[in-house]
Every structure is written in C-alpha cells, then in structure tokens.
C-alpha positions as CSV (number, residue, x, y, z in Angstrom):
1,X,0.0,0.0,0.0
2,X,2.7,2.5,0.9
3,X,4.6,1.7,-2.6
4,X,1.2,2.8,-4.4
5,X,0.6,6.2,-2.5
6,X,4.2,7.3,-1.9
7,X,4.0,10.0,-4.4
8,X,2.2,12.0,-2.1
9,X,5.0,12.0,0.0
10,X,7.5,13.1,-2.7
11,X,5.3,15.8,-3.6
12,X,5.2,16.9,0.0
13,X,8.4,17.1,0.5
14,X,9.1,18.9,-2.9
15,X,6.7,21.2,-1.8
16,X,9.0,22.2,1.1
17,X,11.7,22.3,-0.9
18,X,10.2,24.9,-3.2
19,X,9.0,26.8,0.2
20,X,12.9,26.8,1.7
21,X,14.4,27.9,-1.4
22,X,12.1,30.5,-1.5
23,X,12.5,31.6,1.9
24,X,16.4,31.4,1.6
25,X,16.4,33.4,-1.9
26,X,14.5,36.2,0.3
27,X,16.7,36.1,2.9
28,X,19.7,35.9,0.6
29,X,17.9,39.2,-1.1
30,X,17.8,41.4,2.0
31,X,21.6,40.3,2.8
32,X,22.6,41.7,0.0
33,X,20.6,44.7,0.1
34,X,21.6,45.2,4.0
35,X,25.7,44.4,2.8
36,X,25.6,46.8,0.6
37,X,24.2,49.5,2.4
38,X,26.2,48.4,5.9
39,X,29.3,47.1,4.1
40,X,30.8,48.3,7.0
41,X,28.7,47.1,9.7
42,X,29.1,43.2,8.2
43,X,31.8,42.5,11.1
44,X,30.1,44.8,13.4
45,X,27.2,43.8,13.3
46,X,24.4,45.9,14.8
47,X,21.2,45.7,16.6
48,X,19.3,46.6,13.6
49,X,20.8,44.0,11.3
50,X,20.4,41.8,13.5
51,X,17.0,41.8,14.4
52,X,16.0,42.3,10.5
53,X,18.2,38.7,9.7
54,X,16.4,36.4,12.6
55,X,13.4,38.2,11.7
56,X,14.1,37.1,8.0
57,X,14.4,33.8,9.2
58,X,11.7,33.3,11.6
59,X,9.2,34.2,8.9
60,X,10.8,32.1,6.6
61,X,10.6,29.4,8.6
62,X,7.1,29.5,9.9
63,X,6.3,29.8,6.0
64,X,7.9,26.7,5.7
65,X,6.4,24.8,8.7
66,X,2.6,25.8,7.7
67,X,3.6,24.6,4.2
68,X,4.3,21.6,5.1
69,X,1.9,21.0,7.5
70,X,-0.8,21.9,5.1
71,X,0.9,19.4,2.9
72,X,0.5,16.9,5.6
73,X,-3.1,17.7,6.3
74,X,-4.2,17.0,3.0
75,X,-2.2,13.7,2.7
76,X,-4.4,12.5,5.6
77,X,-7.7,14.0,4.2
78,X,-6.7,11.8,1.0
79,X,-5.7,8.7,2.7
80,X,-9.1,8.6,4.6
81,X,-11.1,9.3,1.8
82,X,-9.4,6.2,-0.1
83,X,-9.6,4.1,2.8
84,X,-13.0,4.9,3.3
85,X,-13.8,4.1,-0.3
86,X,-11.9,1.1,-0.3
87,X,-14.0,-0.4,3.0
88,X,-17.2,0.6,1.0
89,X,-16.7,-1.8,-1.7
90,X,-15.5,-4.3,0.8
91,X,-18.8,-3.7,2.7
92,X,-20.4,-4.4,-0.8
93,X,-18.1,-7.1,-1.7
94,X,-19.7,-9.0,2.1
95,X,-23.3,-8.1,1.2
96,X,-23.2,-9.7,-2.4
97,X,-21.6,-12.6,-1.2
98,X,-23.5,-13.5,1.6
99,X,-26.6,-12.8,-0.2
100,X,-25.7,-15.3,-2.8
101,X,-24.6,-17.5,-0.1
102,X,-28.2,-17.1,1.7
103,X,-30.1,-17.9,-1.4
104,X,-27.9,-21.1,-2.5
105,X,-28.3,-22.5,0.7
106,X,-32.0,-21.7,0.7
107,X,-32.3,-23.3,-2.1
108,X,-30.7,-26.3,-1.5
109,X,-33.2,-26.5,2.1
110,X,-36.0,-26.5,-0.2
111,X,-34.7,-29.6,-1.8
112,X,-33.5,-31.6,0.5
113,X,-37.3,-31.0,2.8
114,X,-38.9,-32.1,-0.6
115,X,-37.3,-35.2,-1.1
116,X,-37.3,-35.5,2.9
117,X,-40.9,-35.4,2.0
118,X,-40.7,-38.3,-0.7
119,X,-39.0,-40.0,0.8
120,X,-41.4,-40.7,4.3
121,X,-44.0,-41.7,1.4
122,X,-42.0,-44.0,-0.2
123,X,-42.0,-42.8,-4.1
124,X,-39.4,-44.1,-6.2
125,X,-39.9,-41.0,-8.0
126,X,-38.6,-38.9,-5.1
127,X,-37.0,-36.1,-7.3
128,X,-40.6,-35.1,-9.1
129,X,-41.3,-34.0,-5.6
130,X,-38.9,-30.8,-5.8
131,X,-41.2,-28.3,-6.5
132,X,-40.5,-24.9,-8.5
133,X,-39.8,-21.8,-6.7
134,X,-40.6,-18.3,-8.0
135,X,-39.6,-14.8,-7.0
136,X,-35.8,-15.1,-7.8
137,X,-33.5,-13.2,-10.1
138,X,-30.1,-13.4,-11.2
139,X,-27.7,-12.4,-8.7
140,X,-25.7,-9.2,-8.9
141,X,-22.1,-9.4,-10.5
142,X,-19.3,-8.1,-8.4
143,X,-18.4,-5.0,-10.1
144,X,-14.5,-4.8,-11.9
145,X,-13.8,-1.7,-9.4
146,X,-14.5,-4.4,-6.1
147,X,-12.0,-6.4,-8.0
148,X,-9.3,-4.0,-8.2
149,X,-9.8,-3.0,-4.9
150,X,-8.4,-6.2,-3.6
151,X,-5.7,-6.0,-5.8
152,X,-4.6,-3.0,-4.6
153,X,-5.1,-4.0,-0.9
154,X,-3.3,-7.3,-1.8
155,X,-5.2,-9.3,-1.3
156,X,-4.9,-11.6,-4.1
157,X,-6.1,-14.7,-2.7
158,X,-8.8,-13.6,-1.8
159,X,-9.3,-11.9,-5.7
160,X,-8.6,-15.4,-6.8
161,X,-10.9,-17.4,-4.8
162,X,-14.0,-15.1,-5.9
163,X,-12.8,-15.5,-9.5
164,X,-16.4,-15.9,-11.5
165,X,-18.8,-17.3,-8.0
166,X,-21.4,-14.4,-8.8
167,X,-21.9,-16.0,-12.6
168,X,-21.5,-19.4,-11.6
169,X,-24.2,-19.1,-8.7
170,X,-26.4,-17.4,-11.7
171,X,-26.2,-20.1,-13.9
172,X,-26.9,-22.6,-10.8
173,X,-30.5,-20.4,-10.3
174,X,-30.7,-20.9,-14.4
175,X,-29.7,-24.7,-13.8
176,X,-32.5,-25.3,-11.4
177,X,-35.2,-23.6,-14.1
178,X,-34.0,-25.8,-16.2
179,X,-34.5,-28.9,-14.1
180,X,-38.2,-28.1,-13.6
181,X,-38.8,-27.8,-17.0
182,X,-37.4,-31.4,-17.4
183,X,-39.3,-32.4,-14.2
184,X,-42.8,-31.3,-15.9
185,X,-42.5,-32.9,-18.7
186,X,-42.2,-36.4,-16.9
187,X,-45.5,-35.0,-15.2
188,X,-47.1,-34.7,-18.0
189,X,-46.5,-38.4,-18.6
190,X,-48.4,-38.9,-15.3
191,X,-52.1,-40.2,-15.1
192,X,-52.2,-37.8,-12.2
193,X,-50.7,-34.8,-10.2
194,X,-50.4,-36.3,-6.8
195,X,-47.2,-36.8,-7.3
196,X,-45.8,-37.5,-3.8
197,X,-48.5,-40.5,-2.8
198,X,-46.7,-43.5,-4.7
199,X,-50.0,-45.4,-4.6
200,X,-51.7,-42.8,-6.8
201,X,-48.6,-42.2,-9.0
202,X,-49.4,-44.1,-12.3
203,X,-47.8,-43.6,-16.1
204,X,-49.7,-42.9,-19.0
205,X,-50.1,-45.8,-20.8
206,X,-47.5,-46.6,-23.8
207,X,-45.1,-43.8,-22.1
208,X,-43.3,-46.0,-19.4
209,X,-40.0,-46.4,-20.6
210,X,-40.1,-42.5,-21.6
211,X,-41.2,-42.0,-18.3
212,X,-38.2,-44.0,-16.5
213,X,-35.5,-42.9,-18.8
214,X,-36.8,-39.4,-18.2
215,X,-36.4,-39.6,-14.7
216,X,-33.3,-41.2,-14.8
217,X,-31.5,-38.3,-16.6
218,X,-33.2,-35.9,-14.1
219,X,-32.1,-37.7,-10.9
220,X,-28.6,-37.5,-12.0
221,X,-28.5,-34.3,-13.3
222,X,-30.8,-32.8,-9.2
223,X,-27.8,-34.8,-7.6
224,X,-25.7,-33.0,-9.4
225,X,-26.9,-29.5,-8.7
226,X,-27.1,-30.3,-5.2
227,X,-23.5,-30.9,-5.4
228,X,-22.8,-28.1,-7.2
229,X,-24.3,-25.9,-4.6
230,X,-22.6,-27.4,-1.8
231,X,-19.4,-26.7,-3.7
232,X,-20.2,-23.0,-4.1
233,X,-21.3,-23.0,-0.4
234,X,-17.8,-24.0,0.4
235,X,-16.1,-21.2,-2.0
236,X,-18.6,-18.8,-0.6
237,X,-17.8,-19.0,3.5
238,X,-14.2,-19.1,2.2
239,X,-14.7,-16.0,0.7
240,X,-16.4,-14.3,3.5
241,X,-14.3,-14.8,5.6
242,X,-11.6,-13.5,4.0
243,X,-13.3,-10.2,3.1
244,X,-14.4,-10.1,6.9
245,X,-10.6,-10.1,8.0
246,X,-9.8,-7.9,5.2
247,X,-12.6,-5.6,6.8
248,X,-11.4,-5.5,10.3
249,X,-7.8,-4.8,9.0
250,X,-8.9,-1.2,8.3
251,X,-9.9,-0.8,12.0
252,X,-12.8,-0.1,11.5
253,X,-16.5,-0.4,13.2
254,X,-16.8,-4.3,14.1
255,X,-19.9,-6.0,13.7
256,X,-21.3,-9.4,14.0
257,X,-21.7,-11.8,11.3
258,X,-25.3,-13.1,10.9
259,X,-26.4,-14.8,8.2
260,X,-29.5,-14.4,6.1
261,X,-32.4,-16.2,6.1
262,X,-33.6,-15.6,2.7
263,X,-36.2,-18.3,2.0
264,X,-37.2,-18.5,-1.9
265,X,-40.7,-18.9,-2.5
266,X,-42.7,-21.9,-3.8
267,X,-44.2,-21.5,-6.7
C-alpha cells in the first residue's frame, strides 16, 4: 500500500523544498541589500541588522512549517477518503456474497425437505417431488472496481478465490429452471398430479419407458446441482471470511456476522 501512494509523499516534500528555497532566496535578497548599504557594519554587526536577519528567518521558517503542515493535512484528508472508499466496496463485496450465499443455501433446504418429503412416502420417483420456486432473479455481479480493490489491498487470494462465483451461482438459479422444466415434462407423462402419494402415482399408458429414462436423466442431473451448490457453499464461506478479515484490517467499526435467512418462494 505504501509503494502505491508514496507519491504524495514526494510531492510533500518537494513542496517544502520549493517553500525553503524560496524563503532562503529572500533572505539571501535582504543580505545583500543590507551588505551593501552596511558594508561596514558586516563584522560589526548591529542591533538593527540583526533583528532584521532572525526576523528574515523566523518568517521564513514559519512559512515553511505551515507549508508543510498543510501538505501533511491534505495527505491525511486523501488517505481517509481512499480508505474509506476502499471499505465501502469491501462492505459491498460482504453483502453480495452473503446474499448469494443465503439464497444457495435456501435453495438447497428446499430440496432436501422435498425429497425429505418423498421420501417418508415412499416414491421411487422422489426427485418429481422438488417443486418450482418463484420470485428469484439473477444475482448481482461483483463489479471490476471491487475487483481491483483487492488487488490493490493485496489481497490476491482472496481476488482469486471469488474468481467468476457471482456468474456461476447465476447459472446454478438458471440450472435449477431448467431442471423443472425437465421435471414437468415427466409430469405430463403422469395419469395424475399427486405426485408425492406413490399409490396414486401411475404412467400414461404406452409412455413407461419415456417415463423411466426421463427420470433417470433428471435424478442425476438434481444430484448434481445439489453438489454443485454445496461446492459454491464452500467457495462462498471461504470467501467471507476472507473479506471479513480484510474488513477488520482497516480498524474499523466491528460488527457481527449473521447470516441471512432468505427463503425462496414456492411456486
């Protein structure tokens, strides 16, 4: 971080450069003036001259100081405003990863209660029983200028472990629309929509091995998604954690981590 910002510093410091050489060309100025005029008082020195060289001095001096204090000022001024803007996007980094974190594992709830469900009736077709959920939308991306923010702060693990989560917990949300699509149209090869009671569950005629191979293909590819979201769960509270440690490096205001309960709803 220093290595970035250290510029400031050089231009501080060039600053009160500019300011003494200033000060010292003055002071030079009214040596001359007061040499020629008291060539003779130059080793006899007087009150007057004197007084009029510290007082050259002094001033130049206190010139100097508020210069460079000034300088200091706003170096601090700009090293709080870019810390402050750097633990804003790592406030939004937290927020758009534990939201996609609450949803995922929301999601995966709702399947495992539904084939919890299934399974205490006793269907062989257990996965029809994961019902569609409505009201969700893709998640947010995390934006290029949260991404470069960690790069800067150096923390490139942490940059590397987020890599594409935001797009890839998207396309799990797409993924499961996709799966209920497939699950409807084994559905619609049922004689009825009681789906969960195995004693009422019965096949259109001439559709059976449709049915099965159907199902099939869509038990593999829910157990599958379920995996997937536990994977992403994993990468996720990595990730979080990282960005809160990265958080309380800036000491700043601590707070406790609570996570979301952000239940999807059935459609």
């Amino acid at each position: 971080m220093a290595g970035v910002y250290g510029g400031d510093r050089v231009n501080i410091l060039k600053g009160g450069h500019v300011a003494l050489g200033a000060t010292l060309g003055i002071c030079c100025t009214i040596l001359v003036f007061l040499t020629v005029e008291h060539f003779g008082s130059i080793f006899t020195p007087n009150n007057s001259l004197l007084a009029a060289m510290i007082g050259a001095l002094i001033g130049g001096g206190i010139s100097l100081a508020g210069q460079v204090m000034e300088a200091e000022s706003r170096y601090r001024e700009r090293e709080t405003d870019r810390r402050n803007k750097e633990l804003a996007q790592l406030y939004g980094l937290f927020d758009t990863l534990h939201n996609i974190l609450s949803y995922l594992i929301a999601v995966k709830a709702h399947c495992q209660r539904q084939l919890k469900r299934a399974d205490e009736v006793g269907t062989k077709f257990r996965y029809l029983g994961i019902i569609p959920l409505s009201g969700h939308s893709r998640f947010p991306s995390i934006s290029s200028d949260t991404r470069v923010t960690l790069m800067v702060c150096g923390a490139f693990d942490l940059y590397n472990a987020i890599n594409n989560i935001d797009q890839y917990a998207s396309n799990l949300l797409d993924h499961f629309d996709d799966l209920q699509k497939r699950r409807q149209e084994i559905v619609d090869l049922l004689s009825t929509k009681d789906i969960l009671d195995e004693d009422e569950i019965r096949i259109v005629k001439g559709k059976e091995i449709e049915a099965q191979a159907r199902y099939h293909v869509l038990e593999r590819n829910f157990s599958d998604f379920l995996s997937s979201i536990g994977e992403a769960e994993t990468t996720l509270d990595k990730c979080i954690d990282a960005t809160l440690a990265l958080i309380e490096s800036f000491d700043g205001p601590k707070f406790k981590f609570v996570r979301k309960n952000s239940e999807p709803q059935q459609a």
